[in-house]
Structures are given as C-alpha cells and as structure tokens.
N, C-alpha and C positions, 0 to 999 in steps of 0.2 A: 516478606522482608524479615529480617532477621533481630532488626529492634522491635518489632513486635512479640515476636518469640522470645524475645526477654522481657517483655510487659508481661505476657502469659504466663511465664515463670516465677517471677516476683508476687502475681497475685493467687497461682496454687502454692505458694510458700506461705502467703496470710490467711490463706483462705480458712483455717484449722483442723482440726483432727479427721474432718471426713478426707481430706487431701491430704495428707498427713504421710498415703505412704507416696502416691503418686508424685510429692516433692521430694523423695527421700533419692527417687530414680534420676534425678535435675542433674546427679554429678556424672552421668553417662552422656548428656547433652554438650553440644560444643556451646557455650555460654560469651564466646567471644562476640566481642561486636566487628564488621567490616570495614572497613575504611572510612565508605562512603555512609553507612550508618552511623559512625563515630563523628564524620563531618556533619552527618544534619542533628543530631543528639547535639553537640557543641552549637550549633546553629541557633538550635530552640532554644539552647539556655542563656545562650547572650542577650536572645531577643526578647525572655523573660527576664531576664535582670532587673529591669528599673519599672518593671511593675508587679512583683514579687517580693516581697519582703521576707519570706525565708530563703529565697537566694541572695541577699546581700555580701555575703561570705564567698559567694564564686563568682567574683570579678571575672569581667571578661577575660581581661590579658591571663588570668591563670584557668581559667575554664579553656581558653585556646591551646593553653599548655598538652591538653592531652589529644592535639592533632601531630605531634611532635613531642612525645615522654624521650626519657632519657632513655638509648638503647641498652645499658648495659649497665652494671654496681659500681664500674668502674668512672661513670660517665653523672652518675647518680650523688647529688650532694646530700640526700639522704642520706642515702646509706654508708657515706664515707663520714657524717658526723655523728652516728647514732651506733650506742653498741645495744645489740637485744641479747637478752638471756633466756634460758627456757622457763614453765611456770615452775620449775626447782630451782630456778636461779645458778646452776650449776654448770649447765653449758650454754656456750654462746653462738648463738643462730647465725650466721652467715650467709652469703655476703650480704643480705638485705634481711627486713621482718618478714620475709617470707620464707627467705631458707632455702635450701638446693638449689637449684638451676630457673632463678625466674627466667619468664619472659617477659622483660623489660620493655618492649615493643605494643605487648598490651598491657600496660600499667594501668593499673586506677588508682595509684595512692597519689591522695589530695595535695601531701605531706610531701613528695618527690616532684609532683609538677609545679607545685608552690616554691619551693625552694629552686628547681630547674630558672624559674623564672626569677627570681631575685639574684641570680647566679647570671642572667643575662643581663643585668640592669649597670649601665655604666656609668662610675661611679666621675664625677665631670664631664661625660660623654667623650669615655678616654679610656677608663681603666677598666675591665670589668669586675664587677663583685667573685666571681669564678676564678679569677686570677689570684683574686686577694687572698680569698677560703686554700685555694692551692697551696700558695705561698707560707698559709699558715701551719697549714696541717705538715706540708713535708719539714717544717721546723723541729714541730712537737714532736715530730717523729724520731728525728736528730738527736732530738733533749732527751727524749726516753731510751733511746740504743746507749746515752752518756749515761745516765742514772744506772741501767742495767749491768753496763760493765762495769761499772766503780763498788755495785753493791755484790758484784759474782767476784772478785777483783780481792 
C-alpha cells in the first residue's frame, strides 16, 4: 500500500545522519498518495479528531477538503488572495506558493483546502462566501486598472 511507503519515508527522513543519504534519494520516489489512500488517511483523521488533541485544528469538514482540493490556481481562493515573493523579495511566484505548474489535484495545502471550504459556506444558506470573494476581487481589480491609467495618464 502506498500510505505505508509514505510512513517509511517520513521516518528514514527522522531517522538521522546514518539515513541521511538514503532520504536524500525520497525525490526520485512518486510520494503521491492514491485516491483510495487519501480516502482512508482522511478517514483516520476524522475518527481521531475528538480524541486527539493535537488534531483540534483539522476539523473534519476541512480535513474532508482534501477528498476534493481545488483543481487548479484558478479555482484556488488561496492563491487568488495571497501574493508570494521569492526569499529576495524581488520576484513574485506564481500562480500559487508553489510556483510553475502545480498539481492542484494533489494539494496538501492546509491554507487552500481551508479556505476551499469557507468559499463553500453559504452565507444565509443562499449566497456563497465564493461568490462574495469573486465579486470582491474582480472590483479591486477594476480600482487598480483606474489608479494605473490616471497615474501613466
């Protein structure tokens, strides 16, 4: 099984310097989880929730989030609220903190299925939060094309 090969992996990355190089070879591994891996990994952690006290923080409804992350930057309220820079602060990473071409499909940002899920939450069980963020952002966007031309102008 394939979550187990990632249990294996995480503990020759702690294990220290006699494994040391043997974790160095990890990025030739396919490190993805499977579907149905990713199903029973979300399984366990729901059913540890309320007897775990350092999972208080991965509520179920957003631990369920990564049966269904956001497929793409575009789709992602992450990434459309957050600008990253690089560690010179000089250029700026796009379209997500990851940069180049994720694969949005295997997400593990906490930060994108979290906010995914507050983007589903309707707001009088009517409107959704996703709509609102939409409505906001293509404003600001409005305002700043107005600021742009008046200051090139």
């Amino acid at each position: 099984m394939r979550l187990r090969q990632v249990d294996v992996l995480a503990h020759e990355r702690a294990a220290g310097d006699e494994n040391r190089e043997r974790a160095q070879n990890i990025g030739e591994r396919d490190m993805r989880l499977l579907a149905e891996d990713r199903a029973l990994l979300v399984s366990e952690i729901v059913a540890l929730y309320a007897q775990e006290p350092k999972l208080r923080d991965m509520r179920p409804s957003i631990v369920r989030g990564y049966l269904n992350p956001p497929q793409s930057p575009e789709e992602c309220i992450f990434s459309k609220t957050t600008d990253c820079l690089s560690a010179d602060l000089h250029k700026e990473i796009t379209p997500c903190q990851f940069g180049g071409d994720p694969d949005c499909t295997q997400c593990g940002c906490l930060a994108s299925v979290a906010l995914d899920m507050v983007g589903r939450h309707r707001l009088g069980r009517v409107i959704p939060v996703r709509s609102i963020l939409g409505g906001s952002l293509s404003i600001g966007r409005r305002v700043r094309r107005f600021r742009e031309s008046r200051t090139v102008a």
